[in-house]
C-alpha positions in Angstrom: -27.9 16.0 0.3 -24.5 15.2 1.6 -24.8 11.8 2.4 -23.7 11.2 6.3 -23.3 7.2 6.3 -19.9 7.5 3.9 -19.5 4.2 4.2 -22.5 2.8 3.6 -23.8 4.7 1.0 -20.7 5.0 -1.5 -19.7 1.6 -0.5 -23.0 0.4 -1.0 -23.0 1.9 -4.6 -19.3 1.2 -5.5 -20.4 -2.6 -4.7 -23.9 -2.6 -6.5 -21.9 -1.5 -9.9 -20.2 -4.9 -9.8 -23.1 -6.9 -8.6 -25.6 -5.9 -10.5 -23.5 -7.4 -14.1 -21.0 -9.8 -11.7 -24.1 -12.6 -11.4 -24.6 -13.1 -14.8 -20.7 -13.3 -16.2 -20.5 -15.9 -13.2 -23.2 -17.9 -14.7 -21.5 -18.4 -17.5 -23.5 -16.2 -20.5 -22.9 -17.3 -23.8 -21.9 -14.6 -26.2 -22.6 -14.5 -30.3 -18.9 -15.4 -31.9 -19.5 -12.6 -34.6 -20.7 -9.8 -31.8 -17.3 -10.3 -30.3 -15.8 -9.9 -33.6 -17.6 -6.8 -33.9 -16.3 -5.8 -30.6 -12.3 -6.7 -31.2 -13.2 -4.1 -35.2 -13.1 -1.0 -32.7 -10.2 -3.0 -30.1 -7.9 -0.5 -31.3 -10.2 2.3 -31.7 -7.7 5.3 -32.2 -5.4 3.5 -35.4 -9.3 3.3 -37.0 -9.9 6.6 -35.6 -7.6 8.4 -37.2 -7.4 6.3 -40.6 -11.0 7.1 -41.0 -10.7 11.0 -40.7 -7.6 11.8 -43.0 -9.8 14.6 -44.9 -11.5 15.5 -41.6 -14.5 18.4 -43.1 -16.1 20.7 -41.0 -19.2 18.7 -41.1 -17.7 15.5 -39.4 -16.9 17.8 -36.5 -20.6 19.7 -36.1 -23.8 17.6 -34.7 -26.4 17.6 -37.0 -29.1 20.1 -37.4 -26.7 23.1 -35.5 -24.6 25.9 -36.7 -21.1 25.9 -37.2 -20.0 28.3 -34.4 -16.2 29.8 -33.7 -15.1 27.3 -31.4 -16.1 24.7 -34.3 -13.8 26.7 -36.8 -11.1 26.5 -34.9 -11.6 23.0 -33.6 -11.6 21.8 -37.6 -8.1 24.2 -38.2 -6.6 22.2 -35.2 -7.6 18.9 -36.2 -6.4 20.0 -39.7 -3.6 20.4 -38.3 -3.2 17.3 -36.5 -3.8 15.2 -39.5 -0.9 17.1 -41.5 1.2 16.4 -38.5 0.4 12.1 -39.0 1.1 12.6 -42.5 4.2 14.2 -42.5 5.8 12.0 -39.5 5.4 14.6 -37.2 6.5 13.2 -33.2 3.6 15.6 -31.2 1.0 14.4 -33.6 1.7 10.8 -33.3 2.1 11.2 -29.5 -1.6 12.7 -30.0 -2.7 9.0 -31.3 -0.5 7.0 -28.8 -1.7 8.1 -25.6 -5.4 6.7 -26.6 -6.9 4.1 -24.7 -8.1 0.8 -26.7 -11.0 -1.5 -25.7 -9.0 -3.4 -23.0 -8.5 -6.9 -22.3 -10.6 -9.1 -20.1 -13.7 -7.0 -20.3 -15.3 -10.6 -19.1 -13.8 -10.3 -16.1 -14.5 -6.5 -15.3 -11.9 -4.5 -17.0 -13.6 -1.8 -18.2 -11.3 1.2 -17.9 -8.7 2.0 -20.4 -6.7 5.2 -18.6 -4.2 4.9 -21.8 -1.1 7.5 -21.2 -3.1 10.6 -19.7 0.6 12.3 -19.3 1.8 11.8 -23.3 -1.6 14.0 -24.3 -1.7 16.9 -21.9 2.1 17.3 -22.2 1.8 18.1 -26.2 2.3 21.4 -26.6 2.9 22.3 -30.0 3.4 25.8 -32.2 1.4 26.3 -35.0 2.6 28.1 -38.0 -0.3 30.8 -37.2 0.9 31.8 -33.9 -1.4 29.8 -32.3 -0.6 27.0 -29.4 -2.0 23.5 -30.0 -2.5 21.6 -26.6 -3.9 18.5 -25.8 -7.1 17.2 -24.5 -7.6 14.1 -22.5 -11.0 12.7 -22.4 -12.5 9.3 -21.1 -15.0 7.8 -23.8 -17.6 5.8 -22.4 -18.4 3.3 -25.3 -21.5 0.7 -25.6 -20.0 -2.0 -24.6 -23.9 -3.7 -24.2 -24.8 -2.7 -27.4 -21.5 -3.9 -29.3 -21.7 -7.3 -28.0 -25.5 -7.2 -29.3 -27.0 -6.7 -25.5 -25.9 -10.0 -24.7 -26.2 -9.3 -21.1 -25.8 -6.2 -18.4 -22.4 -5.7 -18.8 -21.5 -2.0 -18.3 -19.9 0.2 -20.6 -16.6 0.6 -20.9 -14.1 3.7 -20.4 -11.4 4.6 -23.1 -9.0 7.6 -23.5 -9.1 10.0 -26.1 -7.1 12.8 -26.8 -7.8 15.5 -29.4 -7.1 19.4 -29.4 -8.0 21.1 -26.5 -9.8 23.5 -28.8 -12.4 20.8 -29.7 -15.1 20.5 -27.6 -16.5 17.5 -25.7 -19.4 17.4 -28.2 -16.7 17.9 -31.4 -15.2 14.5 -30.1 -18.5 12.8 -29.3 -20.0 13.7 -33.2 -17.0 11.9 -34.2 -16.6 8.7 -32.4 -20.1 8.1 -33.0 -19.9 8.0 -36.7 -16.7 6.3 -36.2 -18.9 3.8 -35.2 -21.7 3.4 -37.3 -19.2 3.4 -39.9 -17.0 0.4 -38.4 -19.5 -1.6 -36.6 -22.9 -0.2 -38.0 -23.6 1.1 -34.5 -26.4 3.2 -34.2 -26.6 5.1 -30.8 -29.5 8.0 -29.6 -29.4 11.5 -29.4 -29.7 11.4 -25.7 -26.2 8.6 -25.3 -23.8 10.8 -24.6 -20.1 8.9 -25.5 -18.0 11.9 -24.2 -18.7 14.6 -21.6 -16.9 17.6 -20.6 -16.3 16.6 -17.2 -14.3 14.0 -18.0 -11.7 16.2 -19.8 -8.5 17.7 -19.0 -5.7 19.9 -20.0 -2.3 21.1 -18.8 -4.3 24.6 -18.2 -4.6 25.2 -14.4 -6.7 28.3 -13.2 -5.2 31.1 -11.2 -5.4 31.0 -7.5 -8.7 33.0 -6.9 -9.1 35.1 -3.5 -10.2 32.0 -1.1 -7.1 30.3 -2.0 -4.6 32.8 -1.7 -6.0 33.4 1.9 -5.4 29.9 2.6 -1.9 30.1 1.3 -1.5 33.0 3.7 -3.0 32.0 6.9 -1.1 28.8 6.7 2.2 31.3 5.9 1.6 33.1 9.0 0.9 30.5 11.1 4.0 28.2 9.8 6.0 31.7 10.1 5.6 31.9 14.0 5.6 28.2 14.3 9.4 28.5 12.6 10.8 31.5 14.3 9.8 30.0 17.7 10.8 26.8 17.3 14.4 29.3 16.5 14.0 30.9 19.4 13.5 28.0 21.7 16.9 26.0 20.1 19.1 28.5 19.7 18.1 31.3 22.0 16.3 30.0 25.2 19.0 28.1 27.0 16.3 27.5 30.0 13.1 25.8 28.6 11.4 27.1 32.2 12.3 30.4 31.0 10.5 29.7 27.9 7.7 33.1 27.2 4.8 31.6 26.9 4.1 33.4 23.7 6.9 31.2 22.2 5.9 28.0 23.7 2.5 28.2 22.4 4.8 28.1 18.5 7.7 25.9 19.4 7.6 22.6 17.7 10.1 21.7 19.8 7.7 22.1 22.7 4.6 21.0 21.1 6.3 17.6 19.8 7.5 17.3 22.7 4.6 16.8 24.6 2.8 15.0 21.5 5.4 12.2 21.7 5.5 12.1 25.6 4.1 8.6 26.6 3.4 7.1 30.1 5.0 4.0 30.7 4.2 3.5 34.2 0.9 2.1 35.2 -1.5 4.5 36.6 -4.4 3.7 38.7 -5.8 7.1 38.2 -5.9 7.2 34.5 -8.5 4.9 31.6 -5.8 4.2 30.1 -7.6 1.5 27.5 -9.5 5.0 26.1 -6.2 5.3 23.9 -6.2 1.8 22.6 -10.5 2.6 21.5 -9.9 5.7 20.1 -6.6 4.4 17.7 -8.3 1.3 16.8 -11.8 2.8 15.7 -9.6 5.8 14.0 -7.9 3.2 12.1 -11.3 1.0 11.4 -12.7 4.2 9.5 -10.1 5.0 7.5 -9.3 0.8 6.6 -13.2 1.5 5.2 -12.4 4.1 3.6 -9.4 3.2 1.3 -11.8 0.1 0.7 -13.9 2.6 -1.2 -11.1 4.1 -3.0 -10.2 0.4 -4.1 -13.8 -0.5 -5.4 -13.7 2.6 -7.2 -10.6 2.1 -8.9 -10.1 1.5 -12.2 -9.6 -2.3 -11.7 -9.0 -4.7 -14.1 -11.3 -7.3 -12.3 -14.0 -5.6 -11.0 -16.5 -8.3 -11.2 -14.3 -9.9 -8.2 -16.0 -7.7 -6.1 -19.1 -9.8 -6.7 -17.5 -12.8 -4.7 -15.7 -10.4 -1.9 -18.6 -9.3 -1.2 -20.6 -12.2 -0.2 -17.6 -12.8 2.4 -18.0 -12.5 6.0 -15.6 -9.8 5.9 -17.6 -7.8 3.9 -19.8 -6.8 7.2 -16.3 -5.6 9.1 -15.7 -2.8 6.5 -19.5 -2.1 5.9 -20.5 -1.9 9.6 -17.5 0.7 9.8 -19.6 2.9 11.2 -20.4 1.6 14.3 -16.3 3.4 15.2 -18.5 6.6 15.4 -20.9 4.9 18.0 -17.2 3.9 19.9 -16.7 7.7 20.0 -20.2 9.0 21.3 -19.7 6.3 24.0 -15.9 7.9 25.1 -17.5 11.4 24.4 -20.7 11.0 26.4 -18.9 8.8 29.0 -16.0 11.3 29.7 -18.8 14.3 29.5 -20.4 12.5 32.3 -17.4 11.5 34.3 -15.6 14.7 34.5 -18.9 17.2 34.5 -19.5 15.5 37.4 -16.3 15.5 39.2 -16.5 19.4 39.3 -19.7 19.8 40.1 -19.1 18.0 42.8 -15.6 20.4 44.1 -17.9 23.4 42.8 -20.8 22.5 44.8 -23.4 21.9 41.6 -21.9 24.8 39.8 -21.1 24.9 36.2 -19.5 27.5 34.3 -21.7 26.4 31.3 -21.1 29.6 28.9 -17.3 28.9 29.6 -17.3 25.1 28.5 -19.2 25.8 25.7 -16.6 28.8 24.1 -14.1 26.4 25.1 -15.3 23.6 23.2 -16.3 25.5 20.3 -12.5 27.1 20.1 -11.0 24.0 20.6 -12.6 22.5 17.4 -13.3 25.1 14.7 -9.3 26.7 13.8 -8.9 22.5 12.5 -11.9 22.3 11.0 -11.8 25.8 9.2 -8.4 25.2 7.9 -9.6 21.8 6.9 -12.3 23.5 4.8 -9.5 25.2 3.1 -8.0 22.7 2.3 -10.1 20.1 1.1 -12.2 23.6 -1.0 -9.1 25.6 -2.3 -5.5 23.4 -2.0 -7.0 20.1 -2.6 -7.3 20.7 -6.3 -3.6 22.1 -6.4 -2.0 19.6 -4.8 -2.1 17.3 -7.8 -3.4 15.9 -11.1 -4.4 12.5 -12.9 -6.8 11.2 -15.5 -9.4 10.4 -12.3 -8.7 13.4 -10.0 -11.3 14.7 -8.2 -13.9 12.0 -9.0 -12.9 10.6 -5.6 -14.1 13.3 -3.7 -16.7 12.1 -0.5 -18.7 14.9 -1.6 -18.3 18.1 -4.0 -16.4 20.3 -2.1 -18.0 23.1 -4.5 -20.5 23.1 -2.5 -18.9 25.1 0.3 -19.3 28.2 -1.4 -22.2 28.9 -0.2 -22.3 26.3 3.1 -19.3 26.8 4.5 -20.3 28.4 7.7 -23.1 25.7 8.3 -20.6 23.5 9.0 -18.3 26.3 11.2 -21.7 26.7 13.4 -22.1 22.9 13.6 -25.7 22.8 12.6 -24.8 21.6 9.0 -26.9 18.4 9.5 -30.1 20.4 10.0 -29.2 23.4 8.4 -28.3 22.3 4.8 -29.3 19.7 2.0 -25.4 19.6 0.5 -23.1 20.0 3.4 -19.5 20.6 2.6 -17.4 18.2 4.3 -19.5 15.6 4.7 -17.2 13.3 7.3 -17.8 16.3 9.9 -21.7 15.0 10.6 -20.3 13.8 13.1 -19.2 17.0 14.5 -22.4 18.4 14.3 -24.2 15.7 16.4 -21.8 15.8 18.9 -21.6 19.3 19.8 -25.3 19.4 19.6 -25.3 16.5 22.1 -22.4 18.5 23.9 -25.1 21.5 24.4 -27.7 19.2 25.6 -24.9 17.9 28.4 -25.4 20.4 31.4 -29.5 19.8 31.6 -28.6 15.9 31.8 -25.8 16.8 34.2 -27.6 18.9 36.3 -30.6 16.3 36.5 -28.3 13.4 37.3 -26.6 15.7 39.9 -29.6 17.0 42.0 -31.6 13.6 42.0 -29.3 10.9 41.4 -30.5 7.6 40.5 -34.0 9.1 39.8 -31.8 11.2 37.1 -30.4 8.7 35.4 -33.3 7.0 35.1 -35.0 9.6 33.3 -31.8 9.8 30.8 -32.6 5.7 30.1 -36.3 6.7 29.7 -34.9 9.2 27.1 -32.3 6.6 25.7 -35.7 4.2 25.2 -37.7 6.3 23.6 -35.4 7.7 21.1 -34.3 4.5 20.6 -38.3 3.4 19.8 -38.7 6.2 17.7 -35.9 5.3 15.7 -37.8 1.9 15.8 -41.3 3.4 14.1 -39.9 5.8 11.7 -37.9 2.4 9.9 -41.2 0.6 10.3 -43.7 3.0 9.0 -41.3 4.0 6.2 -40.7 1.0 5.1 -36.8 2.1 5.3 -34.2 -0.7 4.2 -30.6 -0.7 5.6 -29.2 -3.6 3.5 -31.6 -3.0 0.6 -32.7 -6.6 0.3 -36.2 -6.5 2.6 -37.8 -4.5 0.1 -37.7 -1.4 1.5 -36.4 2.3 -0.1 -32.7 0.6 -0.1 -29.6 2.8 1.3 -30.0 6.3 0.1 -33.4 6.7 1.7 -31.9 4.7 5.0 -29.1 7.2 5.4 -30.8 10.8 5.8 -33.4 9.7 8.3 -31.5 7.4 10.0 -27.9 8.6 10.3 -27.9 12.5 9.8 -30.2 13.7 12.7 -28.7 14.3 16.1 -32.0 12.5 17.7 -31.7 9.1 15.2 -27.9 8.6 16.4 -27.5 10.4 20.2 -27.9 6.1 21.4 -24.6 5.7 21.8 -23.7 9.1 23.4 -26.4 8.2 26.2 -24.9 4.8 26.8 -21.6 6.3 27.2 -23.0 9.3 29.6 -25.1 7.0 31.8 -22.1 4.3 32.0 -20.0 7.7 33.2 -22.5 8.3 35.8 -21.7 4.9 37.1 -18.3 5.0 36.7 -18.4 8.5 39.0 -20.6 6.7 41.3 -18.2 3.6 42.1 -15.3 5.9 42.6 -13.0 5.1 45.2 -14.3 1.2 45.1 -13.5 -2.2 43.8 -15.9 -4.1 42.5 -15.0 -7.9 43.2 -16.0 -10.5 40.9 -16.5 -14.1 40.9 -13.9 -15.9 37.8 -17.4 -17.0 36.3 -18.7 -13.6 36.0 -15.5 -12.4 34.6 -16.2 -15.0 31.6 -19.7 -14.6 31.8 -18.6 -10.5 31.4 -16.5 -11.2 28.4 -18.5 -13.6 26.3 -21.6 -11.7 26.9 -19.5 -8.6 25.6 -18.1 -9.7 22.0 -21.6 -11.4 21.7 -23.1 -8.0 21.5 -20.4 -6.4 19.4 -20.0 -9.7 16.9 -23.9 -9.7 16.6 -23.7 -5.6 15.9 -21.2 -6.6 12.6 -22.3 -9.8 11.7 -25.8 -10.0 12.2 -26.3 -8.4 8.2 -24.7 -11.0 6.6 -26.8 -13.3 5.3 -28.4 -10.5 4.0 -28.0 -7.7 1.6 -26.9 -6.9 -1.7 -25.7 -10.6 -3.7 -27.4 -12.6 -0.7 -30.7 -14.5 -1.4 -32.1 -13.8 2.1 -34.2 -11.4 2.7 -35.1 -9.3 5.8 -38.4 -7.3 6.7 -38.7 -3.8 7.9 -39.7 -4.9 11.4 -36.4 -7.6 11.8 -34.5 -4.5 10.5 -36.1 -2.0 12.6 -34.6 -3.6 15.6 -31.2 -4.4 14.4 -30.9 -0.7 14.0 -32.2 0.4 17.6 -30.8 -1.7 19.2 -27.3 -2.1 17.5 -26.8 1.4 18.5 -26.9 0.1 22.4 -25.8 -2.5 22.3 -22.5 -1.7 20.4 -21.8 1.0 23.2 -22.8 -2.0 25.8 -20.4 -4.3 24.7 -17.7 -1.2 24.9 -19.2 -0.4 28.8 -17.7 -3.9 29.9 -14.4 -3.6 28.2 -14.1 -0.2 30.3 -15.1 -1.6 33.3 -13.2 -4.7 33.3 -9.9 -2.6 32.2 -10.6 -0.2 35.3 -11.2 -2.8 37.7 -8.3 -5.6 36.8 -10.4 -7.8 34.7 -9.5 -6.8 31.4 -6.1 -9.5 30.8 -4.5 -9.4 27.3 -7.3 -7.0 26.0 -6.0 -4.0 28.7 -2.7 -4.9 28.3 -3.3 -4.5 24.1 -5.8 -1.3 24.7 -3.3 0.7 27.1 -0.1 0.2 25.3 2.1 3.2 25.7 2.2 3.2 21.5 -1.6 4.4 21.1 -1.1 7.5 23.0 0.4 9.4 20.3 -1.7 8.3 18.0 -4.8 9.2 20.4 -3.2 12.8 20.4 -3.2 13.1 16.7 -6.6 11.5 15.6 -8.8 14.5 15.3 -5.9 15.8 12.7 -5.9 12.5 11.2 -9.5 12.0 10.8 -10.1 15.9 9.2 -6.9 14.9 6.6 -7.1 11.2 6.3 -10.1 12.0 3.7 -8.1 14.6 1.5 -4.9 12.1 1.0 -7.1 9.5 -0.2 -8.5 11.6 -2.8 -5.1 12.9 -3.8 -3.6 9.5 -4.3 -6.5 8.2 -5.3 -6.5 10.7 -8.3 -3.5 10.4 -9.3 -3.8 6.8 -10.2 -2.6 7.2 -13.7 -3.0 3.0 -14.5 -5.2 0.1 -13.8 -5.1 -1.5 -10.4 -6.2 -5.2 -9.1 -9.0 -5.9 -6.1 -7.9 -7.6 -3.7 -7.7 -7.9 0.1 -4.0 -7.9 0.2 -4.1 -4.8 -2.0 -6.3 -2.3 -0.2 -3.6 -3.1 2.8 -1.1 -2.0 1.2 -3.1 1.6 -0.2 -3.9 1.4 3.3 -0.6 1.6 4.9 0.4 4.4 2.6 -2.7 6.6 2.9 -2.7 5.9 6.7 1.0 6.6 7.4 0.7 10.1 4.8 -2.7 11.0 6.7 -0.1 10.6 10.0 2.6 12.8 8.7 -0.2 15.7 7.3 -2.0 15.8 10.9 1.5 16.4 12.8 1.6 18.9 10.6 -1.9 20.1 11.0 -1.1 19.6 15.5 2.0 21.8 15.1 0.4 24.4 12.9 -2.7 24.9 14.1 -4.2 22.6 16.5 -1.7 23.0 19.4 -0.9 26.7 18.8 -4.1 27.5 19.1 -5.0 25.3 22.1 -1.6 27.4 23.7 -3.7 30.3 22.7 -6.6 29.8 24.2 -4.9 28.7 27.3 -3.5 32.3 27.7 -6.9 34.1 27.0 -9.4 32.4 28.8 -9.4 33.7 32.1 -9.0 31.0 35.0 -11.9 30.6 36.9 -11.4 26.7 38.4 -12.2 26.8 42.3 -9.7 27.5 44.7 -8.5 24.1 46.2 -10.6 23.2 49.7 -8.7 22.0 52.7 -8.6 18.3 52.9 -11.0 17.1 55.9 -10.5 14.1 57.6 -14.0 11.6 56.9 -14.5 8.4 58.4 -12.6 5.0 56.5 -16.3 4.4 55.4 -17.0 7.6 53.3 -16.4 6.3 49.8 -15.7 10.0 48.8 -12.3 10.5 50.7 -11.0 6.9 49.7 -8.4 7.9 46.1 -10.4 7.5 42.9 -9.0 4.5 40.3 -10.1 6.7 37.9 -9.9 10.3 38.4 -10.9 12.2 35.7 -8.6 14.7 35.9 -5.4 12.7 35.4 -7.1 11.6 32.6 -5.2 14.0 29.8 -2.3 14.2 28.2 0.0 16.5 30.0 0.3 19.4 27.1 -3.3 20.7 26.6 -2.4 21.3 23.2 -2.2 17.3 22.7 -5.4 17.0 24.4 -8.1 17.1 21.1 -11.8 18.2 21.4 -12.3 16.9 18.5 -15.3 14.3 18.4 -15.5 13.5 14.9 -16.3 9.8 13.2 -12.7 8.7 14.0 -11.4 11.3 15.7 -11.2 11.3 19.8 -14.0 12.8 22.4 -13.0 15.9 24.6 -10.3 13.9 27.1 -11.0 14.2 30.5 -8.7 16.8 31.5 -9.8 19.4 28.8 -13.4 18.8 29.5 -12.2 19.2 33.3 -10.9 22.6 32.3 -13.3 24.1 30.2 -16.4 23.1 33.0 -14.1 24.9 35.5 -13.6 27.3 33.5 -9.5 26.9 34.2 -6.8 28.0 31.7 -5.2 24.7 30.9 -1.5 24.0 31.4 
């Protein structure tokens, strides 16, 4: 199964490779002086390589006990080949030996990937005499590095390049590096060791564009077509933007940027402004963890560093990543709450529920189908490397038959191997979306009694979330002796019912919010402080509280003490997040508001369900094309951080003025408007909360351009904002 807690899980495994060999090497292991000579006999494996195969026969090339078969033949005339081409001086040949890998330096220290020149091999392309094409193939080798050091230790093995004749198979390479070895270092290695595999290989062949790719290439045409020959119109035809057709305005980019890069400067009363400020910072939490992944991953020349990183306080803030999706429940379920309400309350308890549910579902799917596209048909187009593709957050083969799980947003129940995996998120929250109207309608007709019955919900999901951990024996940090990560993640993360904490949180702190509209609640300096230190106590406990715990910690935590960290870290995150929004709203909120509802964030807000769906697919292209080793460090990931982040910017502008806004124009025009007509105002006595103005009125909430207004309630992307949630309850076209 796709596994939903990304961060968790491959960060959990990317760290467990260096710990599990990192506590040794730091202890200080003593290694036998003539095993390390052994070791430095195959240091430069391919001068050794070649000098022992001059007369390569055909038997060298075929495993024992099987057949010669075609591809053998014409993997010994290659290699034939290739060793006349050394002897006689020839340049392609000796390219063929340079761009090998050796056994690199400072394998003590966890440098255990030699990428050697991937470039050099699958550039040779070289005419035979036959008529025949020699190309190269560039393999990684994955050598014994235990077993040559005579198992002095857990140290893991180490990856080399290799590059023979693209006509020799992985197995034609792996029968002869193994008796390279036996015959240099007397190594002796089972049948079942595999030193090379096929999915390690590459060549400068590329496969044609099959019928799912061209239709991506097209759809994109066609939409970048219109978006082009409106943004024409609108500079050099339409001298009247008023006079704009609508048909046009819906494509310009011109009109669409526009109202992207509008910002409100002046303070509003009517508007949560601070929403902005959540939704940048937890977009940009995500994708910090993220990169961290790609870093551990890398092919680093000091991997076992990762051992002492990760024993670091700061450890927890990338690790407990996650809880940014928790932030976005809370907006979503809080804003779901807030503006539901607001139009029940002009409608009279109506709710166009078929209505909101179209519109949600149209305002998410045309980024999330072209994001399938992407990441399933251009994404392996778009570039090349000795490492590409092995950065992929899950196998994106897999949408070949799965796709339209994730299109009908049941992918988390639906499937075992979902296709993007960083849209669980999606799935929960349009299945909590669905839900809405039944806890709207309840909190509407009966009030207080309502919302009381959502907390009783909110408790006991949370307690069954608080059994299933118990009676499993589930472990989140994998050192309380329980089934460790992988088994933590399915149950706990990827059902709507194990994660919907936050989402109530955020709905009932809505309610609240709708109920206090119109009035100022006055508090004491004391409670202001007691407000704010009781609030980043819940959300430091919600990071920290792991850390002396987990993998490379010598604490260790039971399945009870664990059971309530997770229940209740999944309220009280969204807790903590309650006060900020209430002391921003009501003038408490000091440096943090004025930080939170900077004027800079609301761009950013406008573009983070495109930068969430894309932020994924430029880290695996730059992470692929890493063509040398890199260095762990801190300092490091910030800088792949700052040019993943700023592409994953540039690619969702893109994605807003292709898709996202055009379509949001679109739907704009089709939808039919069904909103209420207005009421005349009636004068109500001074003491009627309901006619004094709203500090927060939902429907000022938006953006002003629908189209900048996202559905899009992904891990980092932004909840429904208030005003498109207004419209698509109403059932109004938006504007």
């Amino acid at each position: 199964m796709a596994k939903v807690s990304v961060v968790i899980l491959i960060f959990g495994l990317a760290v467990t490779r260096a710990l599990d060999f990192g506590p040794e090497l730091n202890q200080g292991i003593e290694l036998d002086a003539q095993d390390y000579q052994r070791l430095n006999k195959v240091r430069h494996l391919s001068e050794q390589f070649f000098s022992h195969y001059k007369n390569v026969t055909l038997d060298d090339l075929v495993p024992q006990g099987r057949l010669p078969t075609v591809s053998d033949l014409q993997c010994y005339a290659d290699f034939a080949q290739l060793t006349a081409g050394l002897t006689t001086g020839s340049l392609w040949a000796y390219r063929m030996i340079d761009s090998w890998g050796s056994i690199p330096s400072g394998i003590l220290k966890g440098h255990l990937k030699d990428l050697g020149h991937y470039d050099e091999c699958i550039d040779i392309e070289q005419s035979m005499a036959s008529g025949s094409t020699l190309l190269g193939k560039y393999c990684l080798a994955s050598l014994p590095l235990q077993q040559l050091l005579g198992n002095a230790g857990r140290i893991m093995n180490v990856q080399t390049a290799v590059c023979f004749p693209s006509s020799c198979s992985a197995t034609n390479m792996d029968t002869l590096l193994r008796r390279v070895l036996k015959q240099l270092v007397g190594l002796e290695l089972n049948a079942n060791q595999n030193l090379v595999s096929e999915n390690s290989c590459k060549t400068s062949e590329r496969e044609a564009y099959d019928g799912g790719t061209i239709a991506a290439i097209v759809i994109l045409s066609v939409f970048g077509g219109a978006v082009l020959l409106s943004t024409l119109y609108d500079y050099f035809v339409c001298e009247d933007q008023k006079k704009l057709p609508a048909i046009m305005k819906v494509f310009s980019a011109r009109a669409n940027s526009r109202s992207l890069f509008r910002i409100t400067t002046k303070p509003n009363p009517n508007v949560i402004e601070c929403l902005h400020g959540l939704r940048g910072m937890s977009l940009i939490w995500v994708c910090f963890g993220h990169d961290y992944i790609i870093g551990i991953t890398s092919p680093n020349i000091n991997l076992y560093e990762v051992y002492t990183w990760a024993k670091t306080p700061f450890t927890d803030v990338i690790k407990e990543g996650v809880f940014a999706v928790d932030s976005f429940f809370f907006i979503s379920g809080l804003l779901v709450a807030m503006v539901a309400l607001r139009s029940m309350e002009k409608a009279k308890g109506k709710l166009n529920i078929p209505l909101m549910y179209l519109h949600r579902y149209l305002r998410l799917t045309p980024i999330v189908a072209i994001s399938i596209l992407l990441y399933w048909k251009i994404l392996p187009y778009l570039g090349d490397g000795p490492l590409y593709g092995n950065w992929n957050f899950d196998s994106y083969d897999r949408c070949e038959g799965n796709w339209y799980w994730t299109l009908l947003y049941i992918q988390n129940y639906a499937t075992d191997s979902e296709c993007l995996a960083h849209t669980w998120y999606l799935a929960i929250d349009m299945q909590l979306y669905i839900i809405a109207p039944i806890l709207l309608i309840v909190v509407y007709k009966w009030g207080k009694k309502g919302a009381s019955a959502v907390l009783l919900l909110l408790l006991g999901l949370a307690a069954y979330l608080f059994s299933i951990i118990v009676i499993n024996n589930y472990s989140l940090v994998g050192g309380g002796g329980g089934g460790g990560p992988d088994d933590y993640s399915e149950d706990l993360e990827h059902y709507t019912h194990n994660r919907a904490s936050g989402w109530l949180v955020g709905f009932l702190f809505g309610y609240f919010l709708h109920t206090i509209r119109g009035k100022t609640i006055k508090l004491s300096r004391p409670a202001v402080w007691v407000g704010w230190i009781t609030c980043l106590a819940l959300l430091f406990t919600c990071i920290f509280a792991m850390y002396p715990y987990g993998i490379g910690k010598t604490n260790t935590l039971s399945s009870v003490s664990e059971a309530f960290y997770v229940s209740l870290s999944r309220i009280a995150w969204p807790l903590g997040l309650s006060w900020v929004v209430f002391a921003c709203v009501q003038g408490y909120g000091g440096l943090a508001n004025s930080f939170l509802t900077s004027p800079l964030w609301q761009p950013l807000s406008k573009l983070s369900f495109c930068v969430y769906m894309g932020h994924l697919l430029i880290q695996n292209l730059n992470g692929g094309r890493t063509r040398v080793n890199t260095y762990f460090s801190n300092y490091d990931i910030m800088l792949r951080f700052w040019q993943d982040f700023g592409f994953s910017v540039l690619l969702a502008y893109v994605m807003y003025i292709l898709i996202e806004a055009p379509c949001g124009g679109l739907e704009s025009l089709i939808l039919p408007n069904r909103r209420p007509a207005p009421q005349p105002k009636v004068q109500a006595p001074e003491t009627s909360p309901k006619n004094i103005p709203s500090p927060v009125d939902p429907e000022k909430q938006a953006p002003e351009s629908s189209a900048a207004a996202s559905d899009g309630a992904v891990a980092s992307a932004p909840p429904l904002d208030s005003k498109t949630q207004l419209q698509a309850i109403e059932g109004n076209e938006t504007s």
